[in-house]
TIVO-68574 format. One record per atom (N, C-alpha, C, O): residue in one letter; x, z, y; residue number from 0. Coordinates in nm, 2 decimals. Example, Ala and Ser with C-alpha at 12.3 -4.5 7.8 and 13.67 -1.06 7.14 Angstrom:
2
 type   east     up  north seq
    A   1.32   0.78  -0.57   0
    A   1.23   0.78  -0.45   0
    A   1.32   0.78  -0.33   0
    A   1.42   0.85  -0.33   0
    S   1.28   0.71  -0.22   1
    S   1.37   0.71  -0.11   1
    S   1.29   0.79   0.00   1
    S   1.34   0.80   0.11   1
***
This chain:
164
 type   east     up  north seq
    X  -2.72   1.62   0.00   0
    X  -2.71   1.65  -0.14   0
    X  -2.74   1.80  -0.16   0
    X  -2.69   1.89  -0.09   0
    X  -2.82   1.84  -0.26   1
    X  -2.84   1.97  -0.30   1
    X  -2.70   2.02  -0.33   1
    X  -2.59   1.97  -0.33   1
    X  -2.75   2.17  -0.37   2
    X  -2.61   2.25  -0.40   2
    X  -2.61   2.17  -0.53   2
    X  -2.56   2.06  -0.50   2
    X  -2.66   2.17  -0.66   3
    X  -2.65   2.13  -0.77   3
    X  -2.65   1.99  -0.79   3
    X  -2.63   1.95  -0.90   3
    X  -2.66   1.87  -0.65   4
    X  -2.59   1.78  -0.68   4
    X  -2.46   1.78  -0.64   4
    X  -2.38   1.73  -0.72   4
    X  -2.41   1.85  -0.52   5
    X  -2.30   1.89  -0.51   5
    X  -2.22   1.97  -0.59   5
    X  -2.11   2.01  -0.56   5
    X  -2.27   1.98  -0.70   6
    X  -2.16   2.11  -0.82   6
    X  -2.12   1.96  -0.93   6
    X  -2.02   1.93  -1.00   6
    X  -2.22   1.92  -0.90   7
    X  -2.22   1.79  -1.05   7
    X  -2.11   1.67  -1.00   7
    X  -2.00   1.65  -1.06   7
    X  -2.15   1.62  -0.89   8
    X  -2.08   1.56  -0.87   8
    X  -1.94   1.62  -0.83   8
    X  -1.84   1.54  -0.85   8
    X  -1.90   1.77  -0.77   9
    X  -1.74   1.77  -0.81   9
    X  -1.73   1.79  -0.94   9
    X  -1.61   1.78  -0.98   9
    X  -1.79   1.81  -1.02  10
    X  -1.74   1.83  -1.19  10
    X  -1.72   1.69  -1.24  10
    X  -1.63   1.67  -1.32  10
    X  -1.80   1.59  -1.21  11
    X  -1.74   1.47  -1.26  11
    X  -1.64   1.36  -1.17  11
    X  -1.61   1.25  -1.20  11
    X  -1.60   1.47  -1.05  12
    X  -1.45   1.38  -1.01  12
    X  -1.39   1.50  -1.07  12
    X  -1.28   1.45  -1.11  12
    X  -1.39   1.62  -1.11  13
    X  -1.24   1.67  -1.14  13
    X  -1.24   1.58  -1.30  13
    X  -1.13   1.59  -1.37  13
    X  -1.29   1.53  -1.34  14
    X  -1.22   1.44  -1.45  14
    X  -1.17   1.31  -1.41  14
    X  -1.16   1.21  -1.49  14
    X  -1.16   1.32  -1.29  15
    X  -1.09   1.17  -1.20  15
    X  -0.93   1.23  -1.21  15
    X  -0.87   1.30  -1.13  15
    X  -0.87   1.18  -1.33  16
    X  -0.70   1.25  -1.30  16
    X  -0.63   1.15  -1.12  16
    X  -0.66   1.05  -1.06  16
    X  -0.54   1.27  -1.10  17
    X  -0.50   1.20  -1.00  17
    X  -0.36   1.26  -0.99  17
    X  -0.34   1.37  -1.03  17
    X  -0.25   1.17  -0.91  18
    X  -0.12   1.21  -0.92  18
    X  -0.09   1.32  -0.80  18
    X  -0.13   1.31  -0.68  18
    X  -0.02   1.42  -0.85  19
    X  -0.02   1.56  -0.71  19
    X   0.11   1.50  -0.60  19
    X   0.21   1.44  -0.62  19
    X   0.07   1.54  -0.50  20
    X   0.12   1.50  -0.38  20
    X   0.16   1.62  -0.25  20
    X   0.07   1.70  -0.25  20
    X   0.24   1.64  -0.19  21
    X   0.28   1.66  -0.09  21
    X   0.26   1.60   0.05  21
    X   0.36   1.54   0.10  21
    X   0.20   1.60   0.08  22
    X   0.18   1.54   0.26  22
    X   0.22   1.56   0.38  22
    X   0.14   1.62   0.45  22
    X   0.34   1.53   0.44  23
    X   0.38   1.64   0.53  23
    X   0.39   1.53   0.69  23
    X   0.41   1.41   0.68  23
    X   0.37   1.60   0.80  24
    X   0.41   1.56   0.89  24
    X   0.45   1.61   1.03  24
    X   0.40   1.72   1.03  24
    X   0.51   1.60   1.13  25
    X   0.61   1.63   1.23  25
    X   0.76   1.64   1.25  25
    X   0.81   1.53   1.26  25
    X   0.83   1.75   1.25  26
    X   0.99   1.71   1.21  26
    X   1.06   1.78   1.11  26
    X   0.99   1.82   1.01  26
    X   1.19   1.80   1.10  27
    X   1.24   1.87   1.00  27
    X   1.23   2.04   1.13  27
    X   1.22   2.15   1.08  27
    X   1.24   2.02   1.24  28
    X   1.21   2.16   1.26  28
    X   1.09   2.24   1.28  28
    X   1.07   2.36   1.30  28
    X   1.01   2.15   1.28  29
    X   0.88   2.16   1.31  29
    X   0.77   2.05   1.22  29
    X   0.71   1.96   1.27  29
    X   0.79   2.12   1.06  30
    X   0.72   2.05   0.93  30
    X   0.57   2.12   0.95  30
    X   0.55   2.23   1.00  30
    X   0.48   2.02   0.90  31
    X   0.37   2.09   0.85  31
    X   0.31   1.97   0.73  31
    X   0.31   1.85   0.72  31
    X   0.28   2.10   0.64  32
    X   0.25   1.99   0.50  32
    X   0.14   2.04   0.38  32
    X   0.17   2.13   0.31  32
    X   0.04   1.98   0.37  33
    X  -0.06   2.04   0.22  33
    X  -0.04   1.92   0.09  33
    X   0.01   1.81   0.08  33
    X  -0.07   2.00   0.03  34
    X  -0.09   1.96  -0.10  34
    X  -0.21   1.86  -0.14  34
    X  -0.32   1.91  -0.11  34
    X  -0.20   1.74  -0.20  35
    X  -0.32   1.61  -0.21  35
    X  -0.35   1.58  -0.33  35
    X  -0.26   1.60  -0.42  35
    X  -0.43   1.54  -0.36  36
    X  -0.47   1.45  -0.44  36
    X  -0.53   1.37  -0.43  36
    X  -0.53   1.29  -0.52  36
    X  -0.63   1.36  -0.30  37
    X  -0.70   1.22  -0.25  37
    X  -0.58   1.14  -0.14  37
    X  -0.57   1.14  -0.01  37
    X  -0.49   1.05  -0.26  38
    X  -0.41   0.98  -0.19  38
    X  -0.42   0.81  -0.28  38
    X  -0.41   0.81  -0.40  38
    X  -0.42   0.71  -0.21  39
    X  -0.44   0.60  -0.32  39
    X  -0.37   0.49  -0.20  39
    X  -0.33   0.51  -0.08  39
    X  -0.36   0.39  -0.29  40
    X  -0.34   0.23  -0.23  40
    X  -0.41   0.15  -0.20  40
    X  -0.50   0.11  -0.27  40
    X  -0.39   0.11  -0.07  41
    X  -0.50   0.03  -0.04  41
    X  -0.48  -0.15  -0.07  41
    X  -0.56  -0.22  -0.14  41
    X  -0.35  -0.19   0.00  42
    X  -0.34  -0.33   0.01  42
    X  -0.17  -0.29   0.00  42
    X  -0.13  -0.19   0.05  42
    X  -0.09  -0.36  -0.06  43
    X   0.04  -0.40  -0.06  43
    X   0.07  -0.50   0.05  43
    X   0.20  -0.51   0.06  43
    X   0.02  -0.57   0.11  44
    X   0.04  -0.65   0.24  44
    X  -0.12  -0.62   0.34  44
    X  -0.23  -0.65   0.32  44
    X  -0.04  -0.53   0.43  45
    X   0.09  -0.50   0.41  45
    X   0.03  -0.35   0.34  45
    X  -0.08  -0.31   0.31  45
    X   0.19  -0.31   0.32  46
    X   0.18  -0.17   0.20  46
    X   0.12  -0.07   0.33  46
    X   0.16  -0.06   0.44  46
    X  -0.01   0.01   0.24  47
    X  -0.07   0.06   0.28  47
    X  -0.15   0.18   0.19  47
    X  -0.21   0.15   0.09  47
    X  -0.13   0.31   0.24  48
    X  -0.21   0.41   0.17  48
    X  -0.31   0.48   0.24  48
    X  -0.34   0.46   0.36  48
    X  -0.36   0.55   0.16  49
    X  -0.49   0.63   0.26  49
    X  -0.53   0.76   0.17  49
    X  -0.59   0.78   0.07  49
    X  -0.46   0.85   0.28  50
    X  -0.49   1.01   0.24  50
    X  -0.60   1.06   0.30  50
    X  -0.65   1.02   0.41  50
    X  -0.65   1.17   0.20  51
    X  -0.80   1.22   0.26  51
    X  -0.73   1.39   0.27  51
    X  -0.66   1.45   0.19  51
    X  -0.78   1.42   0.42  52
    X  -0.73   1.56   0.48  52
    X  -0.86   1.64   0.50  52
    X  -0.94   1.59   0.58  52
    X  -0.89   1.75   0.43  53
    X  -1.00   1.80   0.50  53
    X  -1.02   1.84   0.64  53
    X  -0.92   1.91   0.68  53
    X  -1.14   1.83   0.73  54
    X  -1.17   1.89   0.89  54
    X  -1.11   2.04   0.87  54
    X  -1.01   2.08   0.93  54
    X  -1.14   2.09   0.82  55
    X  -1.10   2.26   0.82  55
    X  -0.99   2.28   0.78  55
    X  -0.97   2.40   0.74  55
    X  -0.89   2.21   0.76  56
    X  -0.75   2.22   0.68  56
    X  -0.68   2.24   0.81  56
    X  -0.67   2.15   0.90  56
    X  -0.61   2.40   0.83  57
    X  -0.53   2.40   0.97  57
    X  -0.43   2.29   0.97  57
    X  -0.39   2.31   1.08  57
    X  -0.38   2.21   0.94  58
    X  -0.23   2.11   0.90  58
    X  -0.35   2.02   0.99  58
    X  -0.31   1.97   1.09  58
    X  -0.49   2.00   0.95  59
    X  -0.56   1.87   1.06  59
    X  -0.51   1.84   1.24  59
    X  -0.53   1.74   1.31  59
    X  -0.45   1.96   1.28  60
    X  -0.43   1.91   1.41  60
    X  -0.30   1.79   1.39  60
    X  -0.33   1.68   1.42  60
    X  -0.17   1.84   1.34  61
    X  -0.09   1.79   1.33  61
    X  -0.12   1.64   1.30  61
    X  -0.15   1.56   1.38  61
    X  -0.11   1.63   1.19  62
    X  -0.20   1.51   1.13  62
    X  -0.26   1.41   1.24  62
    X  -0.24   1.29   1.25  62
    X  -0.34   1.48   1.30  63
    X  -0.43   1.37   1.43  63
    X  -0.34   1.33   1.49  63
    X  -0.32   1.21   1.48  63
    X  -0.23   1.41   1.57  64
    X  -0.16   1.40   1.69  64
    X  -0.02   1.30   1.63  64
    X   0.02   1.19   1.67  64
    X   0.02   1.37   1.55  65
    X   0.18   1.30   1.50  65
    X   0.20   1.15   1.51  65
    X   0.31   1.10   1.55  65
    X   0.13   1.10   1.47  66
    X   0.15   0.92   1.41  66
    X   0.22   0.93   1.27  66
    X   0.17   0.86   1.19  66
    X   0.29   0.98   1.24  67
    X   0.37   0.94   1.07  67
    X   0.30   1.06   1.01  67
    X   0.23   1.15   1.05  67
    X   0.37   1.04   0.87  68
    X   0.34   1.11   0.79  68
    X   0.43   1.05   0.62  68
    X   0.47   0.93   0.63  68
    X   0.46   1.11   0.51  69
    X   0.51   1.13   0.46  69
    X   0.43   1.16   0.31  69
    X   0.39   1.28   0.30  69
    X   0.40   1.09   0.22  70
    X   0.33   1.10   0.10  70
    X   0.48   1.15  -0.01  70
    X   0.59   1.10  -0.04  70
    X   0.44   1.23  -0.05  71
    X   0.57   1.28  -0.17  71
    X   0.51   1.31  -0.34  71
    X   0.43   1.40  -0.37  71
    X   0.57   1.21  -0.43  72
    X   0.45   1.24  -0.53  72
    X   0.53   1.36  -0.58  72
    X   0.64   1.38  -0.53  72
    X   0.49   1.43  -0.67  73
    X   0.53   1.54  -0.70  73
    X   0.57   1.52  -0.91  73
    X   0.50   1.48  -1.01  73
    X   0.68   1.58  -0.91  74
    X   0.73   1.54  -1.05  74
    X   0.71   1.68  -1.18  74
    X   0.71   1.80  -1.15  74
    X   0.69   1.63  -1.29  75
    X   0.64   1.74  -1.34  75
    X   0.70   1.87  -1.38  75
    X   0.66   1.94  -1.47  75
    X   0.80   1.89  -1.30  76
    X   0.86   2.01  -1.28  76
    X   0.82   2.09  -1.19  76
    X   0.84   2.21  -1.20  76
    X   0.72   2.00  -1.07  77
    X   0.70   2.11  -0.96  77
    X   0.56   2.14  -0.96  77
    X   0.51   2.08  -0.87  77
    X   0.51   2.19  -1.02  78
    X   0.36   2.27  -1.01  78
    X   0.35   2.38  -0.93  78
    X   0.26   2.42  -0.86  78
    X   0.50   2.43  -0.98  79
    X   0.50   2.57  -0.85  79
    X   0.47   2.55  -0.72  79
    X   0.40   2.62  -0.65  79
    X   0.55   2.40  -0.67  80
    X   0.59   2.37  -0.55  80
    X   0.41   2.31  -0.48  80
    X   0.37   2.33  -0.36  80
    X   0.34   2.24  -0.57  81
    X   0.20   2.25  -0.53  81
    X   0.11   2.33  -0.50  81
    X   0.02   2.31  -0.41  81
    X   0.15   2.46  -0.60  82
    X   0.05   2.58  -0.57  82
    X   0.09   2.63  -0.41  82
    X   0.02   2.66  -0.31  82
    X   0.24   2.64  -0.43  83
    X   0.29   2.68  -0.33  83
    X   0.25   2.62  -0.18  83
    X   0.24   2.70  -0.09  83
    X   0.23   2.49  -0.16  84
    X   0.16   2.39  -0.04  84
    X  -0.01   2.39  -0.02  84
    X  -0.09   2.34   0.06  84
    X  -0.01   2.47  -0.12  85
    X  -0.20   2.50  -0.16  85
    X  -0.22   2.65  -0.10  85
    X  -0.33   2.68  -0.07  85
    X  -0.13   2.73  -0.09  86
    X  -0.17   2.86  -0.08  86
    X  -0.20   2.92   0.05  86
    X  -0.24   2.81   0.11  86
    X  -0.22   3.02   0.17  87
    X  -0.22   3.03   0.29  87
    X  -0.09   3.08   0.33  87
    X  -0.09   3.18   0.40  87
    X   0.02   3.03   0.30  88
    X   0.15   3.04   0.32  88
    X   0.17   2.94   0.45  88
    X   0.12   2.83   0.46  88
    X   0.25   3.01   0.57  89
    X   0.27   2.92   0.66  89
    X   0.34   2.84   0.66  89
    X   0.40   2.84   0.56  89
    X   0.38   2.73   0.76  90
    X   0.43   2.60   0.72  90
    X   0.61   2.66   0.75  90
    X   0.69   2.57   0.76  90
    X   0.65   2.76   0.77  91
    X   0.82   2.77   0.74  91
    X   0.81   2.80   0.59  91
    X   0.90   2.75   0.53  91
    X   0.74   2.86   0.53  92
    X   0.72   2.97   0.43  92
    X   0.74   2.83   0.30  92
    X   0.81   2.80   0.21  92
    X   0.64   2.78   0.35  93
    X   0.59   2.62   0.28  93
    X   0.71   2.55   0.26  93
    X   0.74   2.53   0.15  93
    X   0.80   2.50   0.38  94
    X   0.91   2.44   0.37  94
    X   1.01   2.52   0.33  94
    X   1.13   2.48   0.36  94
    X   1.00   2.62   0.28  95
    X   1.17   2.68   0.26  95
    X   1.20   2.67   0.11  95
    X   1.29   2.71   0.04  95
    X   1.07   2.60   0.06  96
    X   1.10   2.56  -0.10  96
    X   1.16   2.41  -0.10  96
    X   1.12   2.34   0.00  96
    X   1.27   2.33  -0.22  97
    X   1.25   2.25  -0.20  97
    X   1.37   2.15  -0.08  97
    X   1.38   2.20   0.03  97
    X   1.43   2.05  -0.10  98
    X   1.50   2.01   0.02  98
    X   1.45   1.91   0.09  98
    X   1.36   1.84   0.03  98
    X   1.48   1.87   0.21  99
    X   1.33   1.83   0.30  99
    X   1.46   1.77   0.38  99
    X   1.55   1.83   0.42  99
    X   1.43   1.62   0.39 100
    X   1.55   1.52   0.49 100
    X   1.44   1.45   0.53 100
    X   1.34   1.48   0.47 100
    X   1.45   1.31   0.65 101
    X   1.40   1.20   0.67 101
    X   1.44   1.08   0.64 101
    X   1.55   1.05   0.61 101
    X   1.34   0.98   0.67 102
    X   1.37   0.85   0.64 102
    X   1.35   0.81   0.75 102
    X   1.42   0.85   0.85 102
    X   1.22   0.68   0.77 103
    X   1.25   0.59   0.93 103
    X   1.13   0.64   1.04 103
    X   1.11   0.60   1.15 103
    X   1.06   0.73   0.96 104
    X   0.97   0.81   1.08 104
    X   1.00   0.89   1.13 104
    X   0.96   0.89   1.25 104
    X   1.09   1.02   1.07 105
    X   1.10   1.13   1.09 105
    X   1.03   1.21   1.03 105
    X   1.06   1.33   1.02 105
    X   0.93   1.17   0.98 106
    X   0.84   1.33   0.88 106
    X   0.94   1.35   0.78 106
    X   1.02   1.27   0.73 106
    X   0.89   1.49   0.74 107
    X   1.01   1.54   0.66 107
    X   0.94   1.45   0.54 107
    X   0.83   1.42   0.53 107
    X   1.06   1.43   0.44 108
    X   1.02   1.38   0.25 108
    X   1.15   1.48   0.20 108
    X   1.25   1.50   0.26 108
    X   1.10   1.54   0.09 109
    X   1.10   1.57   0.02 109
    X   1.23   1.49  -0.10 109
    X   1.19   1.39  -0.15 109
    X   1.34   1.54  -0.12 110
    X   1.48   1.49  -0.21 110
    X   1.42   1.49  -0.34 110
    X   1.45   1.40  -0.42 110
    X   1.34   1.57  -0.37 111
    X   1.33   1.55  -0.52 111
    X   1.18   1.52  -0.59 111
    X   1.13   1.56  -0.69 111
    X   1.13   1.43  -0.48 112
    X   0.99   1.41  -0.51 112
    X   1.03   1.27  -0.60 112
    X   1.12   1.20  -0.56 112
    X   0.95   1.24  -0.73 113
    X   0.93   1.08  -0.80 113
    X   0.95   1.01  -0.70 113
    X   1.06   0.96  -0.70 113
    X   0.87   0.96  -0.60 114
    X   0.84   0.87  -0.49 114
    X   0.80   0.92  -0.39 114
    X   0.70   0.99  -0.40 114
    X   0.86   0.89  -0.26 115
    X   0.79   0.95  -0.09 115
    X   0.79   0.79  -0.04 115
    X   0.89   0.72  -0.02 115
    X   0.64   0.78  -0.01 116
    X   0.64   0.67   0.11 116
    X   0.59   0.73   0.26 116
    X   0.49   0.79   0.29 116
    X   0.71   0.67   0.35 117
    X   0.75   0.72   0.48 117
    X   0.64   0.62   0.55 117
    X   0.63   0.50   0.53 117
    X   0.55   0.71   0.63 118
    X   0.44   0.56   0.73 118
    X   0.39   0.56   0.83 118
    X   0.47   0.64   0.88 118
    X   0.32   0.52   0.93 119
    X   0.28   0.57   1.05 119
    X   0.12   0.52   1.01 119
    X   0.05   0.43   0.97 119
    X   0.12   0.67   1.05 120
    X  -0.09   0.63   1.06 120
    X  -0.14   0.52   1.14 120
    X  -0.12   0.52   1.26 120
    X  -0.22   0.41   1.07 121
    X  -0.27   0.30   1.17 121
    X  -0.44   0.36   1.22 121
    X  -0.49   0.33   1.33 121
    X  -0.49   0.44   1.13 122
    X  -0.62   0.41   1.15 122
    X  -0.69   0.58   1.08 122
    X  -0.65   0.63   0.97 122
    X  -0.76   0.62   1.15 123
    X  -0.81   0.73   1.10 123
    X  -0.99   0.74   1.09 123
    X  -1.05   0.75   1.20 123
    X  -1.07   0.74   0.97 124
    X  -1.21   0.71   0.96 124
    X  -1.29   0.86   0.94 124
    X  -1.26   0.92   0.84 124
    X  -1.37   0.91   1.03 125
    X  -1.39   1.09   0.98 125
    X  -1.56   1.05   0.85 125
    X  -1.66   0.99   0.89 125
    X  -1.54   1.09   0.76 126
    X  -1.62   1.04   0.64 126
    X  -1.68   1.18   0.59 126
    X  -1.61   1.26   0.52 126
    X  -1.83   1.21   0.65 127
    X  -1.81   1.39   0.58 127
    X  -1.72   1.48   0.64 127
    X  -1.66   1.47   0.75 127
    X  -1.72   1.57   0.56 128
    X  -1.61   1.69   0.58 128
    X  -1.46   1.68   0.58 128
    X  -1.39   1.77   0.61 128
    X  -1.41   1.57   0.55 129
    X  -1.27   1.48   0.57 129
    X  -1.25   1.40   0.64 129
    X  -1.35   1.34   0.69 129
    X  -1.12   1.37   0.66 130
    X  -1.05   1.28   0.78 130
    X  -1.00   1.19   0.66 130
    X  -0.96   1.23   0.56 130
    X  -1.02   1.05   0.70 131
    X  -0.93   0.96   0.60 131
    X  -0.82   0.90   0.69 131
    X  -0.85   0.82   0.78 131
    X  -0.68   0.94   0.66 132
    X  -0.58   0.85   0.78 132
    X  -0.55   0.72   0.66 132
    X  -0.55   0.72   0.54 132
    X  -0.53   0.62   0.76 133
    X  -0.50   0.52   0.66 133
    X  -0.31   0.49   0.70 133
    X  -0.28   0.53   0.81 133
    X  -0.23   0.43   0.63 134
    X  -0.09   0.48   0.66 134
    X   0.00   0.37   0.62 134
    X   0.01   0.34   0.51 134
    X   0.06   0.29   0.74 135
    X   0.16   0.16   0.69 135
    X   0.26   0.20   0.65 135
    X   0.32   0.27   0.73 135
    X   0.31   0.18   0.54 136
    X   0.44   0.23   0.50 136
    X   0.55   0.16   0.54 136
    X   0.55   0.03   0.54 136
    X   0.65   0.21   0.57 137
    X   0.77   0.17   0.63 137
    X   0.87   0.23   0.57 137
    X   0.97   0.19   0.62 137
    X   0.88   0.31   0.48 138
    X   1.02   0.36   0.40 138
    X   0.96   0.41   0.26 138
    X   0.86   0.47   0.22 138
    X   1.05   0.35   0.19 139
    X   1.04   0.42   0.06 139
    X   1.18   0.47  -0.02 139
    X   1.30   0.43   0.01 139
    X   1.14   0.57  -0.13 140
    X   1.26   0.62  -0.20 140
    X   1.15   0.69  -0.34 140
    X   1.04   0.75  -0.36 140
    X   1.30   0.63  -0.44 141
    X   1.17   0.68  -0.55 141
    X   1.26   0.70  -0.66 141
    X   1.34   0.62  -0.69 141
    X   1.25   0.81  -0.72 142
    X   1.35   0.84  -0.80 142
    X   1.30   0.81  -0.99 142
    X   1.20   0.86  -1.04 142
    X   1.42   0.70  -1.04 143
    X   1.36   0.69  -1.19 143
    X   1.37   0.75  -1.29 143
    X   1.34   0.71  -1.40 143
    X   1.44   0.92  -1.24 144
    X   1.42   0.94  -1.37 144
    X   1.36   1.08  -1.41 144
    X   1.42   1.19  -1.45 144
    X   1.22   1.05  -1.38 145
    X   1.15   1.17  -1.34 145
    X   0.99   1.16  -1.36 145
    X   0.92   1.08  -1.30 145
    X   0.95   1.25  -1.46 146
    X   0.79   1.23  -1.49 146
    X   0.70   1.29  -1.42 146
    X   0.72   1.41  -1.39 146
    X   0.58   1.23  -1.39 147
    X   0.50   1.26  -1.31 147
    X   0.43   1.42  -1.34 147
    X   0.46   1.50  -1.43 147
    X   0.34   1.43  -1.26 148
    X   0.22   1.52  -1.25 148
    X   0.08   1.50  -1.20 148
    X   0.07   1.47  -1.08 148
    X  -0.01   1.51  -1.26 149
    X  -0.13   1.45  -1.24 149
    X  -0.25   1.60  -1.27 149
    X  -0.22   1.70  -1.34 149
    X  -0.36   1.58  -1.18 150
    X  -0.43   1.69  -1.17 150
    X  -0.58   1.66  -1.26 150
    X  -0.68   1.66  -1.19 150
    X  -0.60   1.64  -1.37 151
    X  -0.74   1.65  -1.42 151
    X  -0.84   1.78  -1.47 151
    X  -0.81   1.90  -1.49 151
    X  -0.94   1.74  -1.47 152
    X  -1.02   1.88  -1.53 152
    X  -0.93   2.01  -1.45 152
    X  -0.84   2.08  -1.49 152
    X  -1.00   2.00  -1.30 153
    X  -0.94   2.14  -1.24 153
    X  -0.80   2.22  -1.34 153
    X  -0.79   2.34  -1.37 153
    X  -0.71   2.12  -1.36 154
    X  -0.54   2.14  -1.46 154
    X  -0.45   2.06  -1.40 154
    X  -0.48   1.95  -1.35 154
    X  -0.32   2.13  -1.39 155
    X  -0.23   2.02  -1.39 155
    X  -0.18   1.98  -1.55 155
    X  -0.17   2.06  -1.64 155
    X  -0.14   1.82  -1.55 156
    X  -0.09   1.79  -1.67 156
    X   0.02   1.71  -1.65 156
    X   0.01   1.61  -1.59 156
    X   0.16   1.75  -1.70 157
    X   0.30   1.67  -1.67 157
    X   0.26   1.56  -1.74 157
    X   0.19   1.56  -1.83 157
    X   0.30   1.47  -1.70 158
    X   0.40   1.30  -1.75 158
    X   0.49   1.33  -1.79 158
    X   0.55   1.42  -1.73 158
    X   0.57   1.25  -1.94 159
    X   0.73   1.24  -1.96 159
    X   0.72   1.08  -1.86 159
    X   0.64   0.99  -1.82 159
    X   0.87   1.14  -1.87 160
    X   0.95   1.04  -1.79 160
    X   0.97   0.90  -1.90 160
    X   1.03   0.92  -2.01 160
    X   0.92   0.77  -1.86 161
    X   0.98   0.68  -2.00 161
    X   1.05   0.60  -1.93 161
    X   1.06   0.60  -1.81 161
    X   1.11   0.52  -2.01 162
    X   1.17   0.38  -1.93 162
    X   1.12   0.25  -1.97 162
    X   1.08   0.25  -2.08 162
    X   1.12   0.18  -1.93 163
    X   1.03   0.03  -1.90 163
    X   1.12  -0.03  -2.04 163
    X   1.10  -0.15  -2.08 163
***
């Protein structure tokens, strides 16, 4: 792709909104975690997601090696806490925002994320300049009363919280 198809085409996914995420994986003493937005569902049987990590993203070693990992959606209070997982802040620096426990993998999640699904990587596809891990979930926790955050048009934009 040219540069100028490459400009076009990121300008018409940043109007692809998407929900902001936390990714973390290793332990609670030894966290490493970025910030996502290429995170989706693949199949509910079984439950399955699939995060896109970039090659050059230092957090990529971890990621390969670990087996779990930990999707945390992010609620629209925490924007800080995204910039924060976005920035070249190291991974204690990263984790000392925020409270950070486990579920049945051991990757750390996050207490005050909307929803963390806990999973073990089954399958990893290298696509381009990204790694796609694909991820069985095995733990969930998801809090109801908490509005989302979604990233469009290079912005974050809060969700209110509704009830069904």
């Amino acid at each position: 792709m040219s540069a100028l198809e490459t400009s076009a085409f990121r300008d018409a996914m940043s109007r692809l909104g998407a929900a902001v995420n936390i990714v973390t994986t290793g332990t609670q003493t030894n966290p490493v975690g970025f910030t996502a937005s290429a995170v989706c569902s693949v199949t509910d049987t079984p439950p399955t997601l699939l995060v896109c990590l970039n090659r050059s993203s230092r957090a990529r070693n971890a990621f390969m090696e670990g087996g779990t990992l930990s999707v945390n959606v992010l609620s629209s209070a925490q924007q800080a806490l995204s910039n924060h997982f976005a920035s070249p802040n190291t991974m204690a620096e990263r984790f000392a925002l925020g409270h950070w426990t486990t579920l049945a993998t051991g990757a750390p999640v996050l207490e005050e994320a909307v929803a963390t699904f806990d999973c073990r990587v089954s399958q990893i596809v290298e696509v381009g300049t990204h790694s796609v891990l694909f991820a069985l979930v095995e733990g969930l926790r998801v809090n109801q009363n908490m509005g989302g955050l979604v990233y469009f048009n290079r912005a974050y934009h809060p969700l209110p919280h509704t009830t069904l």
